[in-house]
DRENKEBA-700620 format. One record per residue (C-alpha): residue in three letters; x, y, z. Coordinates in steps of 0.5 Angstrom, whole numbers. Each point is the difference from the previous one (the first is absolute). Example, Ala and Ser with C-alpha at 12.3 -4.5 7.8 and 13.67 -1.06 7.14 Angstrom:
BEGIN
+------+-------+-------+-------+
| bami |    c1 |    c2 |    c3 |
+------+-------+-------+-------+
|  ala |    25 |    -9 |    16 |
|  ser |     2 |     7 |    -2 |
+------+-------+-------+-------+
//
This chain:
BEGIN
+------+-------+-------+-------+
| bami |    c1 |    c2 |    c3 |
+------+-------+-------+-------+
|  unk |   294 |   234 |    77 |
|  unk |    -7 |    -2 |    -5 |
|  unk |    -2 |    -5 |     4 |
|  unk |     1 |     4 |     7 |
|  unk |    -3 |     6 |    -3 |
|  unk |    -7 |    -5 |    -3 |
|  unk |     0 |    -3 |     7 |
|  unk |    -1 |     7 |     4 |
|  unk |    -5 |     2 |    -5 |
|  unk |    -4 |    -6 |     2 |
|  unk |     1 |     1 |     8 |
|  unk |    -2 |     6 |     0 |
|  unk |    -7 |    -2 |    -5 |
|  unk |    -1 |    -5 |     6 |
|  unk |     1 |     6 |     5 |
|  unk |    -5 |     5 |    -4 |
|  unk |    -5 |    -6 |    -1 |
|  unk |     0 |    -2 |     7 |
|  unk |    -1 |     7 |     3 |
|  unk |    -6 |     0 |    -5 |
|  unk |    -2 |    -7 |     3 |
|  unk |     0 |     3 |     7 |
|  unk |    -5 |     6 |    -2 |
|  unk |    -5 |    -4 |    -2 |
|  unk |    -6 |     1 |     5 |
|  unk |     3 |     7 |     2 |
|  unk |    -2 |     7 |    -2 |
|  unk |     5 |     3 |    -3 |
|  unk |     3 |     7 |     4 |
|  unk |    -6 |     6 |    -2 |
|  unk |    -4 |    -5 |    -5 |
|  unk |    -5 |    -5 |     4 |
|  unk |    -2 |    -6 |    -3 |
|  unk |    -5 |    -2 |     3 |
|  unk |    -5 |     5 |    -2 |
|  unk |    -5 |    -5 |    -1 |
|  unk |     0 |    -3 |     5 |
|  unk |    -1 |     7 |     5 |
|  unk |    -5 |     2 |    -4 |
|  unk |    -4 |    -7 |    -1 |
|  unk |     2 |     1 |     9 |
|  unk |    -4 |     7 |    -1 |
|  unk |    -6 |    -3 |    -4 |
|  unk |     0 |    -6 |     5 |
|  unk |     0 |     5 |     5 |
|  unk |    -6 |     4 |    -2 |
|  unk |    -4 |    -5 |    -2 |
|  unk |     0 |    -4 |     7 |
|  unk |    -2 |     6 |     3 |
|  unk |    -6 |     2 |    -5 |
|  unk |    -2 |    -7 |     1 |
|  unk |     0 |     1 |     8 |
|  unk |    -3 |     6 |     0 |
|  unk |    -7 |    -3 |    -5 |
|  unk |    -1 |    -5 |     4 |
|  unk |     1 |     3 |     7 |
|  unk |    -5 |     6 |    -3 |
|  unk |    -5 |    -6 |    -3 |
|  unk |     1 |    -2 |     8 |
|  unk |    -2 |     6 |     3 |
|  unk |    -6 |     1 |    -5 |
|  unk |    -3 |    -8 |     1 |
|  unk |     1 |     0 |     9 |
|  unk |    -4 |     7 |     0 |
|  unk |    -5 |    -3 |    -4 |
|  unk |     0 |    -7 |     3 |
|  unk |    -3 |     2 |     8 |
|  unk |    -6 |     4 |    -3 |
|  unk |    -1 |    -6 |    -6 |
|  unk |    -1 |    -4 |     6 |
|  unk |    -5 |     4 |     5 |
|  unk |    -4 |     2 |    -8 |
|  unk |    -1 |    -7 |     0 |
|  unk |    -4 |    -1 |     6 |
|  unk |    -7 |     0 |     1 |
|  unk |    -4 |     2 |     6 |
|  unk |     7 |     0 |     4 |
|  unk |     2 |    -8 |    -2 |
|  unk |     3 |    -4 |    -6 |
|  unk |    -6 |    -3 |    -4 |
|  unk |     6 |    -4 |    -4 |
|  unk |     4 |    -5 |     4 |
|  unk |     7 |     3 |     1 |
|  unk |     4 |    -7 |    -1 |
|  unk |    -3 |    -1 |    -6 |
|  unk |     3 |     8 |    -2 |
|  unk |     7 |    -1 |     1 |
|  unk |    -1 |    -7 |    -3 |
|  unk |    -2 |     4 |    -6 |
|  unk |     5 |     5 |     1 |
|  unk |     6 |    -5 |     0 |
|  unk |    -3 |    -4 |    -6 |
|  unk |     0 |     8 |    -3 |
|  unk |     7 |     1 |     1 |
|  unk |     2 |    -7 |    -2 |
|  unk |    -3 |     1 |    -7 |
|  unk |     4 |     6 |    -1 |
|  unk |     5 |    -3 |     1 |
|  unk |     0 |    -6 |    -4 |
|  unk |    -3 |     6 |    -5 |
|  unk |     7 |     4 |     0 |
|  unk |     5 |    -7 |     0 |
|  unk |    -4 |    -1 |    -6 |
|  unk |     2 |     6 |    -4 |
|  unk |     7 |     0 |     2 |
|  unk |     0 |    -7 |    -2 |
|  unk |    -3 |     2 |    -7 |
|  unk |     5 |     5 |    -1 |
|  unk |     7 |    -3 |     4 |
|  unk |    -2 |    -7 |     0 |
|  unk |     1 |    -5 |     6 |
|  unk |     7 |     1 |     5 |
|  unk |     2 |    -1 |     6 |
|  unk |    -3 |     5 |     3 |
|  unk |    -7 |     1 |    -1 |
|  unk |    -1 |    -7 |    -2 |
|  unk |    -6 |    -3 |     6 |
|  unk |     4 |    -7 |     2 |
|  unk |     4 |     1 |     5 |
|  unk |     4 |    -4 |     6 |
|  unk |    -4 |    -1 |     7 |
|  unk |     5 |     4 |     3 |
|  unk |    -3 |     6 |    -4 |
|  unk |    -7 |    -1 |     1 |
|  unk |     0 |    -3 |     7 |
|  unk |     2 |     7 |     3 |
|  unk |    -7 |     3 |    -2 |
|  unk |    -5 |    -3 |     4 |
|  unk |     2 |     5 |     6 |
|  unk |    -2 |     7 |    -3 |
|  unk |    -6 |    -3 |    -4 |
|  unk |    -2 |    -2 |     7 |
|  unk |     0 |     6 |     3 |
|  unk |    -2 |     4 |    -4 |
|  unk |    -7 |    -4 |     0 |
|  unk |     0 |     1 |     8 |
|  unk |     1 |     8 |    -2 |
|  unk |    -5 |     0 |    -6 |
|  unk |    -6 |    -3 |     4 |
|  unk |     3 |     5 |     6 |
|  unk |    -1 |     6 |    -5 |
|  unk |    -7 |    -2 |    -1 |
|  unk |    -2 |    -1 |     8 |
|  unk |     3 |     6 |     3 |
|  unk |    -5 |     4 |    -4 |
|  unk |    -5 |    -1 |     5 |
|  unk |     4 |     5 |     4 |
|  unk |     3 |     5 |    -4 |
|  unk |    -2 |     4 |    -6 |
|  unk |     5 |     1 |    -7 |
|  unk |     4 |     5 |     2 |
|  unk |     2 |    -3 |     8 |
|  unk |     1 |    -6 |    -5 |
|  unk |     6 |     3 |    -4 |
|  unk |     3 |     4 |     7 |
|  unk |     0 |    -7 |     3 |
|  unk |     3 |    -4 |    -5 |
|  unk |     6 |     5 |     1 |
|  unk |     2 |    -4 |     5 |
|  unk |     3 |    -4 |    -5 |
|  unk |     5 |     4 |     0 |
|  unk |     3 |    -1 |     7 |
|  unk |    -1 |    -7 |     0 |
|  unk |     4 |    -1 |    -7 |
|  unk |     5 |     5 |     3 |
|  unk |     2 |    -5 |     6 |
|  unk |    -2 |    -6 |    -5 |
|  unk |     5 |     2 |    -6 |
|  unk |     6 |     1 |     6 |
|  unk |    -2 |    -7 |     3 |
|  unk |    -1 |    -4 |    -7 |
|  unk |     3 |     5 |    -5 |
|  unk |     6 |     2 |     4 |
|  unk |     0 |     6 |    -3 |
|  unk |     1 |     5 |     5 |
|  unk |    -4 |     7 |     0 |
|  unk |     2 |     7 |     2 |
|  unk |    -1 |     5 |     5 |
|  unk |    -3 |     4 |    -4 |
|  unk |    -5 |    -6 |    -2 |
|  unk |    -2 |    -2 |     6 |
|  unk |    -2 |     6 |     2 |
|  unk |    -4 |     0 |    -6 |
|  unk |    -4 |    -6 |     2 |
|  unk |    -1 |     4 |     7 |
|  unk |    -3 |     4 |    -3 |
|  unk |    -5 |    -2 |    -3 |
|  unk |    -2 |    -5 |     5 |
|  unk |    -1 |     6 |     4 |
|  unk |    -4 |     3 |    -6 |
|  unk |    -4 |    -7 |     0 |
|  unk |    -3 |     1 |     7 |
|  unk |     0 |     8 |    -1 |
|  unk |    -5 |    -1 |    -6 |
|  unk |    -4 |    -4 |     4 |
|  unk |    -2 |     4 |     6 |
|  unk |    -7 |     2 |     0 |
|  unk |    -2 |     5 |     5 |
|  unk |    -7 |    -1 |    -1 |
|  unk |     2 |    -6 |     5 |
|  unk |     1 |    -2 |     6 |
|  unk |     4 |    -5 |    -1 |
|  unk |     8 |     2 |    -3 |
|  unk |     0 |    -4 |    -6 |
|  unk |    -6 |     0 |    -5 |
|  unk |     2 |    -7 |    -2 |
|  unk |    -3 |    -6 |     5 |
|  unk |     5 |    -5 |     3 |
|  unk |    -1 |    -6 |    -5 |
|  unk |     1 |     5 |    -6 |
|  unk |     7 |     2 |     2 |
|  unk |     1 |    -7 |     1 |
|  unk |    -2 |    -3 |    -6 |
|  unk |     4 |     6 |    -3 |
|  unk |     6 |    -1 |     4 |
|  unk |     0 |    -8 |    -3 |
|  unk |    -1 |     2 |    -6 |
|  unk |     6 |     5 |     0 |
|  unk |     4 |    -6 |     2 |
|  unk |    -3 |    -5 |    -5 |
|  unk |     2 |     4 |    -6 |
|  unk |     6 |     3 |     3 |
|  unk |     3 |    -7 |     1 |
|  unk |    -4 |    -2 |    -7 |
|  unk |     4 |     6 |    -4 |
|  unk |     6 |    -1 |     2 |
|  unk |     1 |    -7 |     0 |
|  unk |    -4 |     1 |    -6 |
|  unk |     5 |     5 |    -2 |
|  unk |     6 |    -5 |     2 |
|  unk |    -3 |    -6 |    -6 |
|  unk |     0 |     5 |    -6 |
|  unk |     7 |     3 |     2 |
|  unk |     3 |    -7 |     1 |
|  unk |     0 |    -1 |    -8 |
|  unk |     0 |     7 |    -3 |
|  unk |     1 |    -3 |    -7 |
|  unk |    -7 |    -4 |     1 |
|  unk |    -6 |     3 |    -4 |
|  unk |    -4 |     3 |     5 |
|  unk |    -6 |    -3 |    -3 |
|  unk |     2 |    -7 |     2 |
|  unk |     1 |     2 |     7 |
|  unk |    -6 |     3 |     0 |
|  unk |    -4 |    -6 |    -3 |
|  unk |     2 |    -5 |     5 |
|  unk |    -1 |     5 |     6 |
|  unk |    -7 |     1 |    -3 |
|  unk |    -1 |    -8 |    -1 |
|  unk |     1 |    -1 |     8 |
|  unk |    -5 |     6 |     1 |
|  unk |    -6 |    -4 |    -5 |
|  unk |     1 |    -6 |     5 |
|  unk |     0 |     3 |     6 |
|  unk |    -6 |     4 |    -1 |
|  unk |    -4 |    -5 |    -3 |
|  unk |     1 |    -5 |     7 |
|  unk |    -2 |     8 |     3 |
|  unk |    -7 |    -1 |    -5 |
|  unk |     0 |    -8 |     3 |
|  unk |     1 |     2 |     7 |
|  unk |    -4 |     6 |     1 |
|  unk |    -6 |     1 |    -6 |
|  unk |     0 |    -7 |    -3 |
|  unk |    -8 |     0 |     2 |
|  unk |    -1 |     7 |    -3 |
|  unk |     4 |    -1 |    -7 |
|  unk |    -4 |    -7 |    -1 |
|  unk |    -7 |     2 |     1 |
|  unk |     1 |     8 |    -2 |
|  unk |     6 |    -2 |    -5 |
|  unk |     7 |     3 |    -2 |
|  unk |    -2 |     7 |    -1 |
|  unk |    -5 |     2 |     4 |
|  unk |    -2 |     7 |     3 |
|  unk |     5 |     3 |    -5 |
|  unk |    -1 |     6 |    -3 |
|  unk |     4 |     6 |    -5 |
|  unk |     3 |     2 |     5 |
|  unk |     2 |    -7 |     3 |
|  unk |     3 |    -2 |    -7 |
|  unk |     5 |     8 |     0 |
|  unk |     1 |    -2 |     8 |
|  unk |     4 |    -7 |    -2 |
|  unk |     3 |     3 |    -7 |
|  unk |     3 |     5 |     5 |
|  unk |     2 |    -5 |     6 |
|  unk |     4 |    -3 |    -6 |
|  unk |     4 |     5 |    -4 |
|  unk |     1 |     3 |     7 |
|  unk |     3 |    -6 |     1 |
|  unk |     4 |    -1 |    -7 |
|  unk |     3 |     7 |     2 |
|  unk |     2 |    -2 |     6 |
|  unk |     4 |    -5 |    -2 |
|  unk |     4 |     4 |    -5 |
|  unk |     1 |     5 |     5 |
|  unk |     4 |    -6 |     4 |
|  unk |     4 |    -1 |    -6 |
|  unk |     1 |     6 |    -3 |
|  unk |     1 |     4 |     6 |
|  unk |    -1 |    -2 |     7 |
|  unk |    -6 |    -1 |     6 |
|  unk |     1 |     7 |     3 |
|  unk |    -1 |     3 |    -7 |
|  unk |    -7 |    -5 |     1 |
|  unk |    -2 |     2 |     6 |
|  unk |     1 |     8 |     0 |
|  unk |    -4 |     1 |    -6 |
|  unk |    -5 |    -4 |     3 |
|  unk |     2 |     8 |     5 |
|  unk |    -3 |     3 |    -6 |
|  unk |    -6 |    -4 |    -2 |
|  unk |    -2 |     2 |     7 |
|  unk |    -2 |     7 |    -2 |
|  unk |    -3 |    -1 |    -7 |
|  unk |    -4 |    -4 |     4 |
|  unk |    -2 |     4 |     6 |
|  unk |    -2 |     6 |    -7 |
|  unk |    -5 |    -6 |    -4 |
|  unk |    -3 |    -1 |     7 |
|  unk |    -2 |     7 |     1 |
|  unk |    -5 |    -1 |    -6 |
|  unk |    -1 |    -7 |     0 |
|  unk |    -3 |    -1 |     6 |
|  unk |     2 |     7 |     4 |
|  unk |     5 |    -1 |     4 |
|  unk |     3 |     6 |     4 |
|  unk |     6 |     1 |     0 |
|  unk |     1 |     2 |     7 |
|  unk |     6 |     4 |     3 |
|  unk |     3 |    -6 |     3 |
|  unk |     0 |    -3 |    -6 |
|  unk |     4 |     5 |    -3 |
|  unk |     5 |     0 |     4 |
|  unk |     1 |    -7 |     1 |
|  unk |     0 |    -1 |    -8 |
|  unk |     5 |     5 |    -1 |
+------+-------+-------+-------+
//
């Protein structure tokens, strides 16, 4: 009888030991266990948003500023510096920033796998498509100022929104909803109505080879950010610093065979840095943290999010026209703007 009523106690010690084995990992009925991590979540949540939201307003304020730093930059209606040696420039600026930013990390953290610069040349072969197209579109931005003026610029660049909305659906696979591609409509609709000049006979203020160059360009960057975006998605975990460093690598080396191609003779007997000015110099530091803020708005949020503050830039730049260089803000303007 002794050794039956000893062996149940150690059955049922078995039981409750095994019961309390089973409700490991799970909250207990009016008690959460994981209270940590729901606010760690929370936290989590708060600061990606506050990261997206600073470097979508960074973005907003550096776009506005880039079409009038542009124009500032002329003199007597050309360019006294070579274009090619600009973005060069540019792309060794944000380069360096880069390397700058990995090395403080590299400081404090230490060397991992995510944010060490050697890499597979399955990584690093995908950067040389958007590097080349955004040296085609950046060399357009430069030429299609012969035809338009700051704030016409900024209208023209919405087009970027269709085409990364049709881009995204194709590339992306992400399908947009009704409500969103009523909105491109829209503000396709706001771009042409912006530019109509009742001054004119002809409809559209904008001559034919400006549309054209600001129809490739939209293509161009549509297409560059949204496989862009698809390069810095693909491996969340990697430092956004190592990415963009190669792409940057990838942009020096095509624009130094543009320099080669186009102004070799002007850069040997004139040198490097010729015709720059103050103004050059905040132009090229603009264009590359434009472009650091650009790809953190492709790895922390997405190219819709890019392209409507682009939307933004364009009223803050109509504003700063009107007292820089007069521009009047014209009914139409008004309304395609809106």
């Amino acid at each position: 009888m002794e050794y039956r009523k000893i062996k149940d106690e150690d059955r049922d010690a078995d039981v409750v030991e095994t019961d309390v084995e089973s409700l490991h990992g799970k909250p207990l009925s009016g008690v959460p266990l994981n209270t940590k991590t729901t606010f760690g979540s929370s936290y989590s949540d708060r600061s990606k948003w506050k990261v997206k939201s600073i470097v979508t307003l960074a973005l907003t304020l550096l776009t506005s500023s880039q079409a009038i730093l542009i124009v500032w930059s002329k003199r007597a209606g050309k360019y006294e510096y070579s274009v090619t040696t600009a973005n060069f420039s540019v792309e060794a600026l944000k380069c360096a920033l880069s390397l700058a930013a990995l090395a403080r990390i590299w400081r404090s953290e230490g060397v991992t796998e995510d944010n060490k610069l050697s890499t597979s040349i399955d990584e690093v072969i995908v950067y040389p498509i958007p590097a080349a197209l955004y040296l085609v579109k950046n060399l357009l931005q430069y030429y299609i100022f012969a035809y338009v003026d700051a704030p016409g610029y900024q209208i023209l660049k919405n087009l970027n929104i269709i085409s990364t909305g049709v881009l995204y659906r194709i590339i992306l696979k992400k399908k947009l909803s009704e409500i969103q591609w009523a909105a491109f409509i829209l503000l396709c609709a706001g771009c042409t109505t912006a530019q109509l000049n009742p001054s004119s006979d002809r409809v559209l203020q904008t001559p034919l080879p400006g549309w054209i160059m600001a129809i490739v360009m939209a293509l161009l960057s549509g297409f560059a950010g949204v496989y862009t975006e698809a390069i810095m998605k693909k491996r969340p975990s990697r430092n956004i610093n190592v990415q963009n460093f190669w792409l940057y690598v990838f942009g020096m080396l095509f624009n130094a065979i543009a320099i080669l191609v186009q102004d070799f003779d002007a850069v040997m007997n004139k040198g490097f840095f010729y015709g720059y000015s103050l103004i050059t110099t905040f132009m090229i530091l603009n264009h590359a943290l434009s472009g650091i803020a650009v790809s953190m708005v492709m790895k922390y949020a997405d190219n819709i999010v890019k392209v409507y503050s682009t939307s933004v830039a364009m009223l803050l730049t109509a504003i700063v026209s009107m007292f820089l260089f007069g521009f009047h803000l014209s009914l139409a303007f008004f309304l395609g703007s809106t």
